[in-house]
C-alpha positions as a Python dict, from the first residue, in 0.01 Angstrom:
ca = {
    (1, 'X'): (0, 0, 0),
    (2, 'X'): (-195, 307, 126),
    (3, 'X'): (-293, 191, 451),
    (4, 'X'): (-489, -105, 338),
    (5, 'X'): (-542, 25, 21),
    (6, 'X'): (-299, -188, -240),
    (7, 'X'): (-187, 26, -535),
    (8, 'X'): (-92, -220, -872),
    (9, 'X'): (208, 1, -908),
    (10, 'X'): (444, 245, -795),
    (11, 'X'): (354, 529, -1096),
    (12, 'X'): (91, 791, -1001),
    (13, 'X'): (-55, 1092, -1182),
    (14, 'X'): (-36, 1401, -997),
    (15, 'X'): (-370, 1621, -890),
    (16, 'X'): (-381, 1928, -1126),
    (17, 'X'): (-681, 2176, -1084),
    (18, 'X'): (-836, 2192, -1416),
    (19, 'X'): (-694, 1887, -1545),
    (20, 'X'): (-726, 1579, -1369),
    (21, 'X'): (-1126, 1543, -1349),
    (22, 'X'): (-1272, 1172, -1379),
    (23, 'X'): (-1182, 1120, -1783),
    (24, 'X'): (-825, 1212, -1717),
    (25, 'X'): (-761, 1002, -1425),
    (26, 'X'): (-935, 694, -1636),
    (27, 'X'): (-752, 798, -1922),
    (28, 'X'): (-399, 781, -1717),
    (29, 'X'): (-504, 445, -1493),
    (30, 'X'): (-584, 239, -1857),
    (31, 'X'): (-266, 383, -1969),
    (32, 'X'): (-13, 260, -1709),
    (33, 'X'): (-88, 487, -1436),
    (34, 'X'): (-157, 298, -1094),
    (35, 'X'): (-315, 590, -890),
    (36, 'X'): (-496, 914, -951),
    (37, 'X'): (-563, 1192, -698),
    (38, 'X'): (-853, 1425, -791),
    (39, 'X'): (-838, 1799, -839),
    (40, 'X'): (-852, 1919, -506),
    (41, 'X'): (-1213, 1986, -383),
    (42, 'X'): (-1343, 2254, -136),
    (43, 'X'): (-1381, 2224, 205),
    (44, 'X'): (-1654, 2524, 205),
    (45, 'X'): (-1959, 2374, 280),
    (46, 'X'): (-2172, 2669, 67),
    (47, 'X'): (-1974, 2550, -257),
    (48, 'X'): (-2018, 2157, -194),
    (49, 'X'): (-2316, 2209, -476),
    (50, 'X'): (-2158, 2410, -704),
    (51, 'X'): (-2110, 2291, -1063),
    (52, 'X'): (-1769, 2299, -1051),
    (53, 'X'): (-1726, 2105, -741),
    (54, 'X'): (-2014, 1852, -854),
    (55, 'X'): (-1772, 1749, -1126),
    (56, 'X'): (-1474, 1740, -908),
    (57, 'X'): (-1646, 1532, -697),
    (58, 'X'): (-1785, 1242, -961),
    (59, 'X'): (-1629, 882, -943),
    (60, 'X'): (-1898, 746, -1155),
    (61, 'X'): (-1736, 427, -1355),
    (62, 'X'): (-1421, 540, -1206),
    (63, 'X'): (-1191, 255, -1150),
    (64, 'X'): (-1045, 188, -775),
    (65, 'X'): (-859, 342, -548),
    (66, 'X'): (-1045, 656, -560),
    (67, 'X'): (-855, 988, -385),
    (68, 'X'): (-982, 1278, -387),
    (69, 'X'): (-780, 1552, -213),
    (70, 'X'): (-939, 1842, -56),
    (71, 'X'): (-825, 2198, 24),
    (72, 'X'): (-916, 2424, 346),
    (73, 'X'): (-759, 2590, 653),
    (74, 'X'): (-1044, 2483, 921),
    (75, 'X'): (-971, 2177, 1066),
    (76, 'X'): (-1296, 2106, 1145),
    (77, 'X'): (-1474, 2169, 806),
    (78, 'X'): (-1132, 1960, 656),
    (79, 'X'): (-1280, 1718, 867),
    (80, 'X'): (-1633, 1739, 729),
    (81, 'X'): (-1504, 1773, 400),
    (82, 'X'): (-1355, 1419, 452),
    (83, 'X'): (-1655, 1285, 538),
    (84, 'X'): (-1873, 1455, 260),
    (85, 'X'): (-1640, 1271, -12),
    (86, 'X'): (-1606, 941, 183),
    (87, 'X'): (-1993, 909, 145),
    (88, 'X'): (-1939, 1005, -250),
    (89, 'X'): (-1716, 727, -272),
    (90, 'X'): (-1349, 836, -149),
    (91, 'X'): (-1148, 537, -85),
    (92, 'X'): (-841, 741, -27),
    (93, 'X'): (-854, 1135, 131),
    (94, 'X'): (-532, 1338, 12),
    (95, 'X'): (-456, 1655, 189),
    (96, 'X'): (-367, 1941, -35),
    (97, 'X'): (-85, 2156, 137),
    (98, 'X'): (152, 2153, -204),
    (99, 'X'): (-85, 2413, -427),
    (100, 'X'): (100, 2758, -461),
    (101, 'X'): (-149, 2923, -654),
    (102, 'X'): (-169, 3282, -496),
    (103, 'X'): (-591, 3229, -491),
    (104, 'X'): (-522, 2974, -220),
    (105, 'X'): (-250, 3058, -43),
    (106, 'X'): (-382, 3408, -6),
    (107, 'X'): (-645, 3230, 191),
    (108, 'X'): (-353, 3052, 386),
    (109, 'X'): (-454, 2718, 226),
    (110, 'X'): (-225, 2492, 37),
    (111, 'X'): (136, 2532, 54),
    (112, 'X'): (62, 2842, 294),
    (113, 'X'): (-53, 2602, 611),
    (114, 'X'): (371, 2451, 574),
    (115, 'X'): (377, 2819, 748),
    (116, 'X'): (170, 2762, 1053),
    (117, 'X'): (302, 2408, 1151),
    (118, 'X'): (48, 2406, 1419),
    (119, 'X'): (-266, 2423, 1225),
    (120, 'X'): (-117, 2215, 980),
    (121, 'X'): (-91, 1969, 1228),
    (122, 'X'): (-463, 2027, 1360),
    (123, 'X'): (-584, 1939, 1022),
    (124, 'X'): (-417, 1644, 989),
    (125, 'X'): (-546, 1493, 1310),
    (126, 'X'): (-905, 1598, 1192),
    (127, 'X'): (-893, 1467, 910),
    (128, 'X'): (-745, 1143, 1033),
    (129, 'X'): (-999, 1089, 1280),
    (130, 'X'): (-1253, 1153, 1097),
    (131, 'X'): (-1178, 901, 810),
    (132, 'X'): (-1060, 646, 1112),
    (133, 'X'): (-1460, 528, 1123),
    (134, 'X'): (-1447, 391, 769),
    (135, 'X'): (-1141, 287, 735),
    (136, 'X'): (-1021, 540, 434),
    (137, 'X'): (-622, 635, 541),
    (138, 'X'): (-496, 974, 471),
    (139, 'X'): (-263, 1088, 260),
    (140, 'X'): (-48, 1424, 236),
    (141, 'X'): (86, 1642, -38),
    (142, 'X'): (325, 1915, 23),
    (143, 'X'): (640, 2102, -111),
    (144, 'X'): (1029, 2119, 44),
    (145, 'X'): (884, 2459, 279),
    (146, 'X'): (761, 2804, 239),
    (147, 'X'): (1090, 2913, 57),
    (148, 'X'): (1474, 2839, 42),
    (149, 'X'): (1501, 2962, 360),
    (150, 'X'): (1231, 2790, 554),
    (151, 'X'): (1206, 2447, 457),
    (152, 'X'): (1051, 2240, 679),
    (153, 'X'): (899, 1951, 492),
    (154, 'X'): (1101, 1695, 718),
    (155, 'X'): (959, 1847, 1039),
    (156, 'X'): (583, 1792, 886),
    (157, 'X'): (640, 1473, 801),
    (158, 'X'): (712, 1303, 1099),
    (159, 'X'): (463, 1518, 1240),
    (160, 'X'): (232, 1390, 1007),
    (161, 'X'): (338, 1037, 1043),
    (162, 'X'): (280, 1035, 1456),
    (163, 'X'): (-76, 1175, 1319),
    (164, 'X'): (-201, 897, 1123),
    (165, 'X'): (-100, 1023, 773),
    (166, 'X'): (-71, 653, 582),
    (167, 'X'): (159, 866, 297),
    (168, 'X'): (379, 1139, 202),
    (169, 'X'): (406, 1309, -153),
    (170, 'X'): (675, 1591, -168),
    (171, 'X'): (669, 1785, -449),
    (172, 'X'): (1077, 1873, -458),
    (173, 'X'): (1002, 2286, -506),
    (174, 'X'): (957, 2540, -244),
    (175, 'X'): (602, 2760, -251),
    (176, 'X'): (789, 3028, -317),
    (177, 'X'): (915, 2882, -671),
    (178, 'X'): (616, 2851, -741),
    (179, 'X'): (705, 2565, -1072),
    (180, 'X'): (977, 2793, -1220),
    (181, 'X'): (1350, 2662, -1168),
    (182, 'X'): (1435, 2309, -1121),
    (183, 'X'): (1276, 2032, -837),
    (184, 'X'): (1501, 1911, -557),
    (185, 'X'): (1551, 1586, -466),
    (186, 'X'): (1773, 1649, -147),
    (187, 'X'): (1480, 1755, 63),
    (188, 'X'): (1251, 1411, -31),
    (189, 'X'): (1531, 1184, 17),
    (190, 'X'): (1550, 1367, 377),
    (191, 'X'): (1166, 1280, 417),
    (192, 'X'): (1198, 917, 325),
    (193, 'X'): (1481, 903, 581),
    (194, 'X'): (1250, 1011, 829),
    (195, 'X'): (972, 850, 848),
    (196, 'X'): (849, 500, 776),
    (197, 'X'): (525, 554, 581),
    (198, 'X'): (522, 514, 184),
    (199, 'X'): (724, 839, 28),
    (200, 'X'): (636, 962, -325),
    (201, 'X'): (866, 1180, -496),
    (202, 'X'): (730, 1481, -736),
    (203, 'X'): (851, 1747, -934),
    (204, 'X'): (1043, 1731, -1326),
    (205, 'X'): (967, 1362, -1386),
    (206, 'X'): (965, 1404, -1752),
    (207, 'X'): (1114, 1077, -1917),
    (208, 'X'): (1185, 727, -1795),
    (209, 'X'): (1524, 781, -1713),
    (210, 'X'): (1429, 1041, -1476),
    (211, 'X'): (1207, 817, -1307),
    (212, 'X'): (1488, 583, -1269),
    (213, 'X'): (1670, 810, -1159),
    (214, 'X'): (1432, 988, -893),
    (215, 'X'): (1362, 664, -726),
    (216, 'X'): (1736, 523, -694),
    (217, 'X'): (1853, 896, -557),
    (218, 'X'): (1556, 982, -321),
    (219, 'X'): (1443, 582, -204),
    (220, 'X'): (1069, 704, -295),
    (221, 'X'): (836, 447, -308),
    (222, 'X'): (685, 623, -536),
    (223, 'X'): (740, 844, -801),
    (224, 'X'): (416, 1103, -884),
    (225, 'X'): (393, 1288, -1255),
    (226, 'X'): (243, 1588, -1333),
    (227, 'X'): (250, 1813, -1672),
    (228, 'X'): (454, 1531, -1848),
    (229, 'X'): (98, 1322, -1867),
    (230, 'X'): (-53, 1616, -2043),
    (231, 'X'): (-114, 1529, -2369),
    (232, 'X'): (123, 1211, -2316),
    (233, 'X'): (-57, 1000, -2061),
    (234, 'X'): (95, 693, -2212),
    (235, 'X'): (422, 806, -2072),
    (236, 'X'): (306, 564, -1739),
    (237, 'X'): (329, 290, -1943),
    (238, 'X'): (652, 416, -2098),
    (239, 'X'): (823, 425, -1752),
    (240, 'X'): (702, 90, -1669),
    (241, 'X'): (859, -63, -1923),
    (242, 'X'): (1191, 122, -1921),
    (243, 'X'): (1185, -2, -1559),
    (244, 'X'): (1162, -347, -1618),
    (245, 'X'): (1386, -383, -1903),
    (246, 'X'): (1613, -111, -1899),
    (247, 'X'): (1554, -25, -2228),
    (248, 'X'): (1256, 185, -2421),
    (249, 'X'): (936, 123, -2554),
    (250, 'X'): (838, 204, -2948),
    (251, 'X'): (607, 503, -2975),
    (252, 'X'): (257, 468, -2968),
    (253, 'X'): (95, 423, -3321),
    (254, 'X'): (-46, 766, -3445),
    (255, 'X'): (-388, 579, -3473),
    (256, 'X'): (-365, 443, -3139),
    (257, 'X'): (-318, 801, -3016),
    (258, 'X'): (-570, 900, -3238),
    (259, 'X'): (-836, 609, -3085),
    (260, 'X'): (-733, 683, -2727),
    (261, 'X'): (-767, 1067, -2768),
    (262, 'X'): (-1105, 1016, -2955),
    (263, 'X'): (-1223, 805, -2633),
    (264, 'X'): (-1134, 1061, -2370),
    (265, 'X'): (-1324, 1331, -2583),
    (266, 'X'): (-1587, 1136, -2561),
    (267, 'X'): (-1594, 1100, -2152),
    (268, 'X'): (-1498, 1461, -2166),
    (269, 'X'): (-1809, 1566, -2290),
    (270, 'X'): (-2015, 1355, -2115),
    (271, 'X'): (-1894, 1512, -1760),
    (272, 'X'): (-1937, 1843, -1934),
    (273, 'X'): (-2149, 1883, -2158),
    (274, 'X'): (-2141, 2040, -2519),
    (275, 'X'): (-2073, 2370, -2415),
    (276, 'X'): (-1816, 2352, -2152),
    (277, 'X'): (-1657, 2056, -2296),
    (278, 'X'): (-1597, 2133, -2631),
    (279, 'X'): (-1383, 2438, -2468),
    (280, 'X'): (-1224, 2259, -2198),
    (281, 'X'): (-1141, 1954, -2408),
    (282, 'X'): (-896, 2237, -2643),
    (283, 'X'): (-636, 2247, -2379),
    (284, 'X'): (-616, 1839, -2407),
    (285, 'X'): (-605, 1848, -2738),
    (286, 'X'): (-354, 2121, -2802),
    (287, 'X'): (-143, 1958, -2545),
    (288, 'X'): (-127, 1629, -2786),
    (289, 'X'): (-73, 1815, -3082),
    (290, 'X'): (219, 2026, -2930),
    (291, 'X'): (528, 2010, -3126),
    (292, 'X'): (370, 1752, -3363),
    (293, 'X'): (404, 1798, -3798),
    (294, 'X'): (140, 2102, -3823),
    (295, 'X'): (54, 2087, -3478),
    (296, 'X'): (58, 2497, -3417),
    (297, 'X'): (-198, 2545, -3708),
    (298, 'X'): (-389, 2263, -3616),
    (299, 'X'): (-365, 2405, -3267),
    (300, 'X'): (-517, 2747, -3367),
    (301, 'X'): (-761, 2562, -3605),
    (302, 'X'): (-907, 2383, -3291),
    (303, 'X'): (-948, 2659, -3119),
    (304, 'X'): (-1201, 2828, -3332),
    (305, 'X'): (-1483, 2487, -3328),
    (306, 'X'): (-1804, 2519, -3093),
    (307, 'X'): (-1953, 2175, -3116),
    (308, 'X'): (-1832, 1835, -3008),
    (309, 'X'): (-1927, 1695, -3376),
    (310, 'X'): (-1671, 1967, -3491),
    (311, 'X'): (-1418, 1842, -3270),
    (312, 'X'): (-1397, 1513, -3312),
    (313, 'X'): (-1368, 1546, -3686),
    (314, 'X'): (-1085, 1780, -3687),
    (315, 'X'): (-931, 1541, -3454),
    (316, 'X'): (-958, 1272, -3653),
    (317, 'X'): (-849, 1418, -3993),
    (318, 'X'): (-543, 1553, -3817),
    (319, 'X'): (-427, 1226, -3693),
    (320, 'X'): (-547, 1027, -4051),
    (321, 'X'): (-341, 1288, -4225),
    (322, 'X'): (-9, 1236, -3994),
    (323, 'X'): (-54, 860, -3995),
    (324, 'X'): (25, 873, -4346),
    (325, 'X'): (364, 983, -4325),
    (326, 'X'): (414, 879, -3959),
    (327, 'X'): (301, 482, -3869),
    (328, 'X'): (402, 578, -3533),
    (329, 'X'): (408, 908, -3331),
    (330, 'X'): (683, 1125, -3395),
    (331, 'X'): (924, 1131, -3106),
    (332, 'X'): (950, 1453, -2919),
    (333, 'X'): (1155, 1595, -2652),
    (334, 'X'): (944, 1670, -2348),
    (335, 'X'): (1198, 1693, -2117),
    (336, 'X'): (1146, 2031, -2019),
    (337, 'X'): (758, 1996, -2031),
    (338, 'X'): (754, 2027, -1605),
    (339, 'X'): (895, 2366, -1662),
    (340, 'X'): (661, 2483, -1936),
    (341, 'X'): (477, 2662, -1677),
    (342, 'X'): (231, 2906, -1824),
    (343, 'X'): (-70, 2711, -1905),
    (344, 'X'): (-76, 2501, -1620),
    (345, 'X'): (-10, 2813, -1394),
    (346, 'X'): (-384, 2952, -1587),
    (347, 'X'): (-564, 2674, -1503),
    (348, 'X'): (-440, 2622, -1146),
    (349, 'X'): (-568, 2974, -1093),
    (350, 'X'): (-910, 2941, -1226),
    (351, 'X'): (-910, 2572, -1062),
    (352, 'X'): (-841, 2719, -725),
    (353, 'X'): (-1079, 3004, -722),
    (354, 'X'): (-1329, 2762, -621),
    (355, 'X'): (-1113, 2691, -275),
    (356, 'X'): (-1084, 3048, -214),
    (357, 'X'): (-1403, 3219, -347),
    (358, 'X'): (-1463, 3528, -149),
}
C-alpha cells in the first residue's frame, strides 16, 4: 500500500529520464512489474507545454496506479506542479531528490536538495499538502547522501515521514557516485529501521537472486529496478517467480520477445510520432538485441532506418532468423547491466535538460 493506494506486488520499475515514458511503463506493468514511476516532469511552469513534457505527462490507456514524479527546488511551484499532474491524472506524486545528473543538480535539484535538508524538507510539506485535498499520498526518491562523507538519507527520512511522505525509495549510491561502483545496502536497511512507512530498496538489482537477496538483507518492502528492465522487462516476471518457488523460470520464447517488442514499437510511435520515434525506439531495440547471436551488426543495421515500416521489418526478420536456431532466448549474463553506465548516463542528461533549461 501507498497510502491508500494498493500495489498488486512488491516489484517496481524505476523512473529513468528518457526511458520510462507511457509504452515502457505498460510494457513493464503487463510484464510482471506492479508499479511504474514516470520520468520525472518539470516543475517550471513556462515548460508545462513543451513537447517534451506533454509526453512525460500522458497516462492515456495507462493502467493504475499512475506516479508521476516531478523535479524542482521551489517549494511552492513543487507544490503547483503536484497539482498540475493530479488534474492530468496522477494517482501517486513521487518526489525526485535521487537524479545526479549534473543538468539538475547544477540547478540544486535532485540529489542536490539531500544538501540543504531544510528546503528539502519545505518541499516535502508542500507537496504533501497540496496533494492532501485529493487524496493522492506522496512518495520520495533519494540516494544514501551527497557523498561518502555526508550521508544523511536516515535523517531525511524520518523527516520525511513526520511530513506526510506515504514512501521511501533509496537508491543505495551516493550523488557523488554518480552509478559507477557498486550500491549499498547498509544505508537502506538503516532507513527501513527508521521509519515505519513502506521502504523500497534500489540500486544493482540485476537477477532474481539479487532481489532475494536485497529484500532479506535490507527488510525493503520493496525492491525498485532500473537498467536491468532495459531491453529485459520480463525480468519482473522472472523475479516473481524465482520468489515464489525458489527456483527459475525458462526463457522467454524468441517469438514471444519478438511479439512483445513488436507491440511496444507500436505504442512507441504512437506517443511519438514517425520521426522522433523511429529514433528513440533504437535505444529499445539495441538494448534487446545486446549480446544476442548477431546482435552488434544488427545493432548498427538498426541504426541506419528512418521509417517505422523500416523498423518493424528489420525487427522482425532478426528475431524469425534467431528463432530458427534458438526456440527460446538465449540466456545472457546481465548481471553487471546496473553498472553499464554510459548510455543511460546520455539519456539522463538530455532527459534532465528539460528540469534545468536555462
Amino acid at each position: 500500500m501507498v497510502g491508500s493506494v494498493e500495489l498488486p506486488n512488491r516489484l517496481f520499475v524505476a523512473p529513468m529520464a528518457g526511458v520510462t515514458d507511457r509504452p515502457f511503463r505498460q510494457l513493464c506493468k503487463s510484464l510482471g512489474a506492479g508499479y511504474a514511476v514516470s520520468e520525472m516532469v518539470t516543475s517550471r511552469k513556462d515548460l508545462w507545454h513543451t513537447l517534451k513534457t506533454s509526453r512525460r505527462a500522458d497516462h492515456t490507456g495507462e493502467n493504475a496506479p499512475i506516479s508521476v514524479q516531478i523535479a524542482g527546488t521551489d517549494a511552492a511551484m513543487m507544490a503547483e506542479a503536484a497539482a498540475y499532474n493530479i488534474e492530468r491524472g496522477a494517482q501517486i506524486i513521487d518526489i525526485n531528490m535521487g537524479c545526479p545528473a549534473k543538468k539538475v543538480c547544477n540547478k540544486w535539484a535532485g540529489s542536490a536538495l539531500m544538501q540543504d535538508e531544510p528546503l528539502a524538507l519545505q518541499i516535502v510539506e508542500a507537496v504533501v499538502a497540496a496533494c492532501a485535498p485529493h487524496g493522492v499520498p506522496v512518495t520520495l526518491k533519494m540516494r544514501t547522501g551527497w557523498s561518502q562523507q555526508h550521508k544523511n538519507a536516515v535523517r531525511i527520512a524520518r523527516a520525511a515521514e513526520q511530513a506526510g511522505i506515504a514512501m521511501l525509495t533509496v537508491h543505495g549510491r551516493t550523488r557523488e557516485q554518480g552509478y559507477k561502483g557498486h550500491a549499498e545496502y547498509d544505508t537502506i536497511a538503516a532507513v527501513k529501521a527508521a521509519v515505519r512507512v513502506p521502504v523500497v530498496a534500489n540500486g544493482d538489482i540485476t537477477t532474481p537472486e539479487r532481489a532475494r537477496d536485497v529484500l532479506a538483507y535490507t527488510g525493503a518492502d520493496a525492491i525498485m529496478i532500473g537498467r536491468a528492465a532495459q531491453g529485459r522487462p520480463w525480468i519482473f516476471g522472472d523475479i516473481a517467480h524465482f520468489l515464489a518457488t525458489g527456483e527459475h523460470r525458462a526463457q522467454p520464447l524468441t517469438q514471444q520477445v519478438k511479439r512483445w517488442l513488436l507491440e511496444h514499437l507500436h505504442d512507441h510511435y504512437g506517443l511519438y510520432g514517425e520521426f522522433a520515434g523511429v529514433r528513440t525506439a533504437r535505444k529499445h531495440i539495441g538494448w534487446a538485441v545486446r549480446a544476442l547471436p548477431d546482435g552488434e551488426r544488427f545493432r548498427a543495421h538498426m541504426n541506419t532506418l528512418d521509417s517505422c515500416d523500416s523498423q518493424v521489418q528489420a525487427v522482425t526478420d532478426y528475431f524469425d532468423a534467431l528463432s530458427l536456431s534458438h526456440d527460446r532466448l538465449p540466456w545472457v549474463d546481465l548481471s553487471t547491466a546496473e553498472d553499464d553506465t554510459d548510455a543511460l548516463a546520455a539519456e539522463e542528461t538530455a532527459g534532465a535538460s528539460a528540469c534545468a533549461a536555462n
